[in-house]
Each structure stands twice: as C-alpha cells, then as structure tokens.
C-alpha positions in Angstrom: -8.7 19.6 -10.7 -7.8 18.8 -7.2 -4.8 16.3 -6.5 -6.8 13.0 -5.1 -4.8 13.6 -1.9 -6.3 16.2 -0.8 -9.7 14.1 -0.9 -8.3 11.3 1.2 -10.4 10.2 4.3 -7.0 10.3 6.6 -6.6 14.4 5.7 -9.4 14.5 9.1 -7.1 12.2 11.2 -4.2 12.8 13.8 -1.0 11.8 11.5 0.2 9.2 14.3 -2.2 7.1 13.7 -0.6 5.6 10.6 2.9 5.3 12.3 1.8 3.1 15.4 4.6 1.0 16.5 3.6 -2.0 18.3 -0.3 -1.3 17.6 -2.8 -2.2 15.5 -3.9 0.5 12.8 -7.6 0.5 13.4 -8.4 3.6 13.4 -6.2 4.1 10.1 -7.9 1.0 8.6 -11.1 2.2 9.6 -10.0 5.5 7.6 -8.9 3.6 4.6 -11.9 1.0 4.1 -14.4 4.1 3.7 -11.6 6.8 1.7 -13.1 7.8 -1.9 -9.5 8.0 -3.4 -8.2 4.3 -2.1 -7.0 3.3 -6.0 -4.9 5.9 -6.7 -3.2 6.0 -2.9 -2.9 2.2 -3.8 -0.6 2.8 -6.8 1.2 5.7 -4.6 1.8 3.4 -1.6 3.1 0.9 -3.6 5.8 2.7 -6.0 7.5 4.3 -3.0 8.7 2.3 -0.6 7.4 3.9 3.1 6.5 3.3 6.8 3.6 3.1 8.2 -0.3 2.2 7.1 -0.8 3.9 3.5 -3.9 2.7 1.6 -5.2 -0.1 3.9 -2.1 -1.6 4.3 1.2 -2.6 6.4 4.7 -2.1 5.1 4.8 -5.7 5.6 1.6 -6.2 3.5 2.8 -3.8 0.7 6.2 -5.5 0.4 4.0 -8.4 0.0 1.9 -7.2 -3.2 5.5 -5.9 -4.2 6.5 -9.8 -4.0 3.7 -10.8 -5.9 4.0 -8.1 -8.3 7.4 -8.8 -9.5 6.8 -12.6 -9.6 3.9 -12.4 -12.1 6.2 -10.6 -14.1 9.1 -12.7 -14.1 10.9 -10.0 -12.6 11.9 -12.3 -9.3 14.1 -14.5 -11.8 16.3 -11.7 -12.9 13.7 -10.7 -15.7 14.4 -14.2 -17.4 11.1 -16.1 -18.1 10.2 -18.5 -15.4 10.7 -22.1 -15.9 7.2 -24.4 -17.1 6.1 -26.9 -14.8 6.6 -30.1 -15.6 
C-alpha cells in the first residue's frame, strides 16, 4: 500500500506556498479543502510540532487544537483532574 503522503493534493504544488511569511495561504488552503488524505495529515500535523500550513492549518491554529487537546484531557493542570464548577 502506498504511504497517504504520496496521495496528498499539495504533492502538485510549489513547496513555498505552505511557508508564506506575511501572506495568506490560499493557494495552500485551497489545496488542503479538496486533498483525499486530509485525516491522516491531520494527526501528522498535529504530533510534530512544524512551520508552515500543514492540513488546513496555521502553526498558530494547530497550537490551538494542541491547547484544546491537552485541556480536555486534564493534561493543562499538570495531568491532575480539573476542579468541578461550582
């Protein structure tokens, strides 16, 4: 079977594209709303910490899932079990 990253939409694209400084990633976003293989990039992108645009999204935007992620697991306390509302 083939790795999934060899099926990505951005293989067809100019690498630059998802390293931009200072401009928006359209054409990468463009790239990443159609790719077959967005999941597993998804998982990718977000175990390794990188630059650039990498499976429709910023650094800043995966850093932000990251957030998420490690606050719905109680993992933002220290791994100790968050506190109830009262």
């Amino acid at each position: 079977m083939t790795d999934w990253r060899q099926r990505g939409a951005c293989l067809s694209l100019n690498p630059d594209v998802f390293f931009s400084e200072g401009r928006p990633f359209r054409e990468a976003k463009e790239a990443c709303a159609s790719c077959q293989v967005l999941i597993p990039c998804t998982f990718d992108a977000l175990r390794v910490s990188g630059v650039g645009y990498q499976a429709g999204m910023s650094g800043v935007e995966r850093d932000r899932v990251r957030r998420w992620d490690r606050q719905q697991r109680g993992l933002e306390t220290g791994g100790r079990p968050r506190k109830a509302a009262s």
